[in-house]
C-alpha positions in Angstrom: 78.2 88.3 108.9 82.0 89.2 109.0 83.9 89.9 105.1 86.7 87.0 104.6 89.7 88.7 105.2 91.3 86.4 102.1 90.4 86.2 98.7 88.3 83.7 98.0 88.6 83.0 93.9 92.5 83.7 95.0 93.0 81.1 97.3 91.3 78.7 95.1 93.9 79.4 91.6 96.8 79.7 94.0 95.7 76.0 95.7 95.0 74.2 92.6 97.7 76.1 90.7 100.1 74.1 93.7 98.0 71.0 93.3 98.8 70.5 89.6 102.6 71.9 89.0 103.3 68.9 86.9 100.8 70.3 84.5 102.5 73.4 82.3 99.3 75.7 81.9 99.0 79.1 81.2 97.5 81.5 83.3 96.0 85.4 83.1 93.5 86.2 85.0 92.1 89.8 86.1 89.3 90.7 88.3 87.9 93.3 91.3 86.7 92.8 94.4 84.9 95.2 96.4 86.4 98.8 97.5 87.5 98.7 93.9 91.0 96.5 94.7 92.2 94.5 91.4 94.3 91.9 91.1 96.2 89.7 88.2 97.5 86.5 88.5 100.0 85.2 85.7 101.6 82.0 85.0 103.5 81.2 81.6 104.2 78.1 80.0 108.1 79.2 79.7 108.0 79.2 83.6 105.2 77.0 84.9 106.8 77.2 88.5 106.6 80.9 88.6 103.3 83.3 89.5 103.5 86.7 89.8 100.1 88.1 91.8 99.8 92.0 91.0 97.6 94.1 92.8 96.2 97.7 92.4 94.9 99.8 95.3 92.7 102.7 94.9 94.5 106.0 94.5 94.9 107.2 97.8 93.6 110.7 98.8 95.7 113.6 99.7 95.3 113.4 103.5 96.1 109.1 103.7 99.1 108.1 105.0 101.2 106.5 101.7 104.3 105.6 100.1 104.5 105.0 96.1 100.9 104.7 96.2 101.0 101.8 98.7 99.7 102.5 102.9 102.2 103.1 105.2 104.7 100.2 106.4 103.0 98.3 103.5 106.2 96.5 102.1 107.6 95.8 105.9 104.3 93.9 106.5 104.3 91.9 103.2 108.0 90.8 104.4 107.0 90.0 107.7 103.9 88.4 106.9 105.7 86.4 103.8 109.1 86.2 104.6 111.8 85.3 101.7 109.2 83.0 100.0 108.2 85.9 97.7 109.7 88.5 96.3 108.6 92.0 95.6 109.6 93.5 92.3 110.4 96.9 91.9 109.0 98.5 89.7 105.6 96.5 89.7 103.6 95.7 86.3 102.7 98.5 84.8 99.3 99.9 85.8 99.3 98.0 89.6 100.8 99.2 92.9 102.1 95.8 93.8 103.6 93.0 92.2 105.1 89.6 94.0 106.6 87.3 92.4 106.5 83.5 93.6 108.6 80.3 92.7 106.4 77.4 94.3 109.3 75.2 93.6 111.2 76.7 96.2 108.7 76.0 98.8 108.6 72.9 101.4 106.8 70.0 99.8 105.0 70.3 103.4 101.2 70.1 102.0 100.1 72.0 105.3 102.9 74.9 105.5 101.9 75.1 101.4 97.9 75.8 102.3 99.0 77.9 105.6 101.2 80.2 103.6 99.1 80.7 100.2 95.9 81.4 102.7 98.0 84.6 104.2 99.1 85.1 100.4 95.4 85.5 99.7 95.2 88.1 102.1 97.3 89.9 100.7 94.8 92.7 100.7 94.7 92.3 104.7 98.5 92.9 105.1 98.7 96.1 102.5 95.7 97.8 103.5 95.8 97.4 107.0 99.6 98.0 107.3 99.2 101.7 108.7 96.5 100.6 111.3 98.4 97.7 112.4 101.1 100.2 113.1 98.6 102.6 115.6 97.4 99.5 117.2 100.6 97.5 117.6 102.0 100.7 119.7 98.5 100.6 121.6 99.1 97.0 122.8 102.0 98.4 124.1 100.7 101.7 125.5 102.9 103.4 123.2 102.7 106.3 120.5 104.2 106.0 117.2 106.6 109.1 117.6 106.2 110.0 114.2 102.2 110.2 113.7 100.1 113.1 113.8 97.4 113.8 116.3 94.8 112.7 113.6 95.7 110.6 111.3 93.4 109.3 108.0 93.5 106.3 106.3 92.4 105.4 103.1 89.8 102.6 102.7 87.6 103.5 100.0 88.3 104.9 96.7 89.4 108.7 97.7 87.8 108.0 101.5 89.4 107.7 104.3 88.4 107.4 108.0 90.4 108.8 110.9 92.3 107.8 114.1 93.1 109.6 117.4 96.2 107.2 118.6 97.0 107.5 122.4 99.0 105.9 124.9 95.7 103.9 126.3 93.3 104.1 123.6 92.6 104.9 120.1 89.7 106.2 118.4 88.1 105.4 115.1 86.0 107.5 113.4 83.9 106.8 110.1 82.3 109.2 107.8 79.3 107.3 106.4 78.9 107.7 102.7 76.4 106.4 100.6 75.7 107.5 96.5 71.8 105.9 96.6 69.3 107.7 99.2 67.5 104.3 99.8 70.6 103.0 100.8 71.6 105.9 103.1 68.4 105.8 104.6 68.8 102.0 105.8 72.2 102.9 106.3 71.5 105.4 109.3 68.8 102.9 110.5 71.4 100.1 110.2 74.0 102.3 112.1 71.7 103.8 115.1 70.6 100.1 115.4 74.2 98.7 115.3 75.1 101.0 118.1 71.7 100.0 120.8 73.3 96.3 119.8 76.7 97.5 121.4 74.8 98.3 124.6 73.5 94.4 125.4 75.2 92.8 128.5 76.4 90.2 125.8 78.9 92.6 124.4 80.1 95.0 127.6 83.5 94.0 126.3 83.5 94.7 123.1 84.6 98.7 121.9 82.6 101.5 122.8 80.7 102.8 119.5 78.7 105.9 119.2 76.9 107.7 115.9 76.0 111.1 115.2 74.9 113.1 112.3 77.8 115.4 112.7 81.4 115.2 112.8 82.1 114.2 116.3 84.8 116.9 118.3 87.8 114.2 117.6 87.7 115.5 114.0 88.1 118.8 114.6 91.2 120.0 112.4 90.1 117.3 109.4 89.9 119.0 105.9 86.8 119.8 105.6 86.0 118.0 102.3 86.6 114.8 104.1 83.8 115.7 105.9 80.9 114.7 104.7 78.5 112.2 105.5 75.4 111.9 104.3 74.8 108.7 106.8 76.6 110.5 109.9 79.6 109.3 111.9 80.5 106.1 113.9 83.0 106.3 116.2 85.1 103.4 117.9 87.0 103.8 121.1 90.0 101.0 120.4 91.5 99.8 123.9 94.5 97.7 124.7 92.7 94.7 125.7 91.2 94.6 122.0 94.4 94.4 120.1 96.3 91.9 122.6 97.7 88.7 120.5 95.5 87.0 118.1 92.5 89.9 118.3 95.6 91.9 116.5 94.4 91.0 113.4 90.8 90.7 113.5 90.6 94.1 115.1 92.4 95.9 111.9 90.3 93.3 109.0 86.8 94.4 110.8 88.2 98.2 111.0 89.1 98.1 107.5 86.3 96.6 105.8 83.6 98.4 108.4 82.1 100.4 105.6 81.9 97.2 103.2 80.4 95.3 105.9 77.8 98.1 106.5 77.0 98.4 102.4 76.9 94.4 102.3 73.9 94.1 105.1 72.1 97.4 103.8 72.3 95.8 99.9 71.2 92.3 102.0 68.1 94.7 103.9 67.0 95.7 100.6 67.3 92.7 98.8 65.1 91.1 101.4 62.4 94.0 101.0 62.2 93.6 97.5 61.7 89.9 98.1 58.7 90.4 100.8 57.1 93.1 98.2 57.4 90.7 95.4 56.0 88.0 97.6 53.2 90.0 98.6 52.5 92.0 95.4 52.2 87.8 93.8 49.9 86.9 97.0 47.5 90.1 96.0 47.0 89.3 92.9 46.6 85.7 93.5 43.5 86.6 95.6 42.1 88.8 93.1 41.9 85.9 90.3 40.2 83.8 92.6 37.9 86.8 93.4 36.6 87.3 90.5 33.0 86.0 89.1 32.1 83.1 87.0 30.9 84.0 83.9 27.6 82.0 83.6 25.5 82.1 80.1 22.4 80.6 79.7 20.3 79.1 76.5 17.2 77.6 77.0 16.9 75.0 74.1 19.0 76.9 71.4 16.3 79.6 70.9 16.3 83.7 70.8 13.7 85.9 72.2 12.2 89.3 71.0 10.8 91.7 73.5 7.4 92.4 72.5 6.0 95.7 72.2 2.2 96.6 73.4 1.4 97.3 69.7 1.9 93.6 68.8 0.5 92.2 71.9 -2.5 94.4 71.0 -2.2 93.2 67.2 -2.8 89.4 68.0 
């Protein structure tokens, strides 16, 4: 299972904030999605036409590729996904890397260009995060180097992680340093990674990228701080090649980059969850088996009445 690349409880107050602009309502909601990304969403009564979505990234690591705290090229993708429908205020609210404002009375009554345009608005996280990554892999499509990148170059993705790029003319690779806090969950983590890599190797998937693993940094890293380098899970490693970033797989290829250490933590939490279930199922099955295993107590009277053991002496006596 692939992450959504939008927002899901976004979409749904931006759509039925649109739905119901007759109604003045107030609005202030805050909340986090995963890689610890917040966002606020406000709406006043003064201004019922007006939202203003603020978002706050992670604070990027020394060796990531940023501008004012946001990724490189983050505010050229936001105006070319967006265009002039939004606008980006400068500063943002205080305590948030991004702020856009948005006057939904200035858009086309169109109901479709409406959904269309507040779905990329959900991604939002898509376009800033993967703004530095879409730049690599734009000049790959065009078998091109970006003239101002190192030869490695780190991204952040993770509060204070990042995971690196090799860009050349014909290919680009992507390396990973697997991280996990919990040793359960690094332990399903490397089986979940040597797995995932076998999977690549099925006739089914011959054109999908090349991926490797190793429990060491592999020989692209070499020159990467060495704090950056550790992995308790190992390293995954994508070769990236034109053909994978041509048109529409533009996109997709930077959102499954991105979030490839979210999607790894969702199916390890999903492994365990299902383990737990199975123990639980079988611990209940055990002990189901052992109440029905154990003996019937059975007590018997004969007619109400005690009996005394007799000795010799009183047999003897009568």
């Amino acid at each position: 299972m692939m992450l959504q690349s939008h927002s899901r409880f976004l979409l749904q107050t931006l759509l039925t904030r649109a739905q119901n602009l007759d109604k003045a309502v107030e609005l202030d909601y805050q909340w986090i999605e995963f890689d610890d990304v917040r966002y606020h969403v406000q709406v006043t009564m003064k201004n019922p036409n007006i939202l203003l979505l603020s978002v706050s990234l992670p604070n990027p690591p020394p060796e990531a590729m940023s501008f004012d705290g946001l990724p490189l090229g983050a505010i050229e993708a936001i105006k070319t996904a967006y265009g002039t429908g939004f606008q980006i205020l400068d500063p943002p609210r205080d305590g948030f890397s991004l702020t856009l404002k948005l006057n939904f009375s200035k858009l086309r009554p169109d109901e479709a260009y409406r959904n269309s345009l507040l779905t990329k608005l959900a991604s939002i996280r898509e376009v800033v995060m993967g703004a530095p990554l879409k730049i690599i892999l734009k000049h790959l499509a065009s078998r091109t180097v970006a003239p101002e990148l190192d030869r490695l170059v780190a991204i952040m993705h993770r509060p204070n992680e990042t995971f690196f790029l090799v860009p050349q003319a014909d290919k680009v690779t992507v390396a990973f340093p697997m991280r996990f806090k919990d040793s359960v969950d690094t332990i399903l983590a490397t089986s979940f990674l040597k797995q995932f890599v076998e999977a690549r190797r099925a006739a089914s998937l011959s054109s999908a990228p090349s991926c490797s693993w190793s429990p060491t940094a592999p020989q692209e890293l070499e020159g990467a701080p060495k704090e950056t380098l550790s992995a308790n899970a190992g390293f995954v490693t994508f070769v990236i090649m034109p053909r994978h970033v041509e048109g529409e797989k533009l996109d997709r290829t930077v959102w499954n980059l991105s979030t490839f250490h979210a999607y790894v933590s969702y199916h390890v939490k999903c492994s365990e969850g299902f383990m737990h279930t199975r123990m639980r199922r079988r611990v209940e099955s055990m002990i189901q088996a052992l109440d029905q295993a154990k003996p019937l107590e059975k007590t018997r009277s004969m007619n109400n009445k005690s009996f005394k053991r007799l000795g010799l002496n009183d047999v003897n006596s009568k």
